[in-house]
TORGU-132343 format. One record per residue (C-alpha): residue number from 1; x, y, z; residue in three letters. Coordinates in nm, 3 decimals. Last residue first. Layout:
<nodes>
NODE   num         x         y         z   residuo
NODE   NUM         X         Y         Z       ALA
...
</nodes>
This chain:
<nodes>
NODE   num         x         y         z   residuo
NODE    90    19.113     4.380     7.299       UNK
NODE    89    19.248     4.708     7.255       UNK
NODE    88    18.953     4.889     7.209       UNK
NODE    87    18.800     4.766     7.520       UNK
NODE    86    19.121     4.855     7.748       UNK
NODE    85    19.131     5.191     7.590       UNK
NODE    84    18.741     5.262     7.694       UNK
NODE    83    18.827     5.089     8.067       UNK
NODE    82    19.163     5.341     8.075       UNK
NODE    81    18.941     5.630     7.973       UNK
NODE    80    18.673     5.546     8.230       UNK
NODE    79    18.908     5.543     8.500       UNK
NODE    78    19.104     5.864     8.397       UNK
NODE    77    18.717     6.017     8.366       UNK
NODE    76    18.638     5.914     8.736       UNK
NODE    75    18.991     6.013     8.846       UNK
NODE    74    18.930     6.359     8.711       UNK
NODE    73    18.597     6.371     8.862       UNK
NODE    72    18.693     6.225     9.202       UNK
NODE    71    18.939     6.519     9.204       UNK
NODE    70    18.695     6.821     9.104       UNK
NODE    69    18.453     6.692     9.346       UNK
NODE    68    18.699     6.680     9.693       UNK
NODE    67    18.812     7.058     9.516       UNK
NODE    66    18.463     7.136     9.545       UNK
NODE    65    18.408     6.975     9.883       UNK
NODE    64    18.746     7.135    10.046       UNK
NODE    63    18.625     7.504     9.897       UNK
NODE    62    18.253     7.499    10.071       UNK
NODE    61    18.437     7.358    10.399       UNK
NODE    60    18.142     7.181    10.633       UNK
NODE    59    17.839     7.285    10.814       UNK
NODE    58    17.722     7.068    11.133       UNK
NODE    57    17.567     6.734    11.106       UNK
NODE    56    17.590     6.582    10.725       UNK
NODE    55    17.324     6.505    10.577       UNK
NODE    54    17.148     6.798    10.385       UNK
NODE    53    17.477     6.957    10.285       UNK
NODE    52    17.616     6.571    10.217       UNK
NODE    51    17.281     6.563     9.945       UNK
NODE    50    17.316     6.845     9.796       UNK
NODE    49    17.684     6.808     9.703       UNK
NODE    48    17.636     6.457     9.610       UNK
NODE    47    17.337     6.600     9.366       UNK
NODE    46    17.531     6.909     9.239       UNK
NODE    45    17.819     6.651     9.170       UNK
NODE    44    17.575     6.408     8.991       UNK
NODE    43    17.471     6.757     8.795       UNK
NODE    42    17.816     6.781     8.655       UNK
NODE    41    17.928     6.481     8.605       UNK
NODE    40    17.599     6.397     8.348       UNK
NODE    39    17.668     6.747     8.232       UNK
NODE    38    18.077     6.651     8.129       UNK
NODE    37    17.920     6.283     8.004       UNK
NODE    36    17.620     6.459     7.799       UNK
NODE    35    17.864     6.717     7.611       UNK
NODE    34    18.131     6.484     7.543       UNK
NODE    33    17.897     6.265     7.344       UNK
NODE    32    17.927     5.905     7.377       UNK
NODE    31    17.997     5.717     7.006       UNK
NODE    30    17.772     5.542     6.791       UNK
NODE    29    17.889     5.231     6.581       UNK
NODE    28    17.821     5.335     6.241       UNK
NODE    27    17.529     5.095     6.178       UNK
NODE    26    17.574     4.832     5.851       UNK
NODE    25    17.596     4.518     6.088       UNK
NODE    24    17.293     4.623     6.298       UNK
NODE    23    17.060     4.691     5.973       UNK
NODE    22    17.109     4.287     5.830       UNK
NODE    21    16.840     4.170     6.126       UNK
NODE    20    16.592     4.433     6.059       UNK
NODE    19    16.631     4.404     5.632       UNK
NODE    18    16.571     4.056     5.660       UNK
NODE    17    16.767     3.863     5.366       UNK
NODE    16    16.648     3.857     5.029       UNK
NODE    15    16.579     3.451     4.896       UNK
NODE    14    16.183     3.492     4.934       UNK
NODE    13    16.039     3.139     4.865       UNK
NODE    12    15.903     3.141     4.536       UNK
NODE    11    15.525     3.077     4.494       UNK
NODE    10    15.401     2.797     4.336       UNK
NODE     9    15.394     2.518     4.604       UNK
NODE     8    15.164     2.725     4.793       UNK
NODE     7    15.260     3.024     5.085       UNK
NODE     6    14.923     3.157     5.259       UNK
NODE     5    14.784     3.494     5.140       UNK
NODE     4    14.481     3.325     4.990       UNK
NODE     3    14.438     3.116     5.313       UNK
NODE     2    14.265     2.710     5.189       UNK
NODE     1    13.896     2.640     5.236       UNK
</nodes>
């Protein structure tokens, strides 16, 4: 006994591509939100910032570790600006 549902000489193969594999190439290509990089920063310097207070021996300079955070930020986001101009380039 022979599958109802299966394919027979008869019926026409299906000439329409895949819908799933033809979606990717018709996506907007998505960008990262300001927002979620500036409070991704943000909370990973709460988290360093937790973390030395907890391991380092002794206290240390409130002002020297913010302005240590504000600089590796700005040369974190002048990094990833030169690897995002460096993709778009190429």
């Amino acid at each position: 006994m022979t599958d109802p549902n299966s394919p027979t000489e008869t019926t026409p193969l299906k000439t329409t591509p895949d819908p799933v594999s033809a979606t990717p190439d018709r996506l907007p290509r998505r960008r990262p939100l300001f927002a979620t990089i500036f409070w991704g920063a943000l909370m990973l310097a709460l988290a360093a910032f937790m973390a030395a207070r907890e391991l380092v021996p002794g206290g240390f300079d409130l002002v020297t570790w913010l302005l240590t955070a504000v600089v590796g930020i700005g040369l974190l986001l002048v990094v990833a600006g030169i690897v995002a101009a460096s993709r778009r380039a190429g």
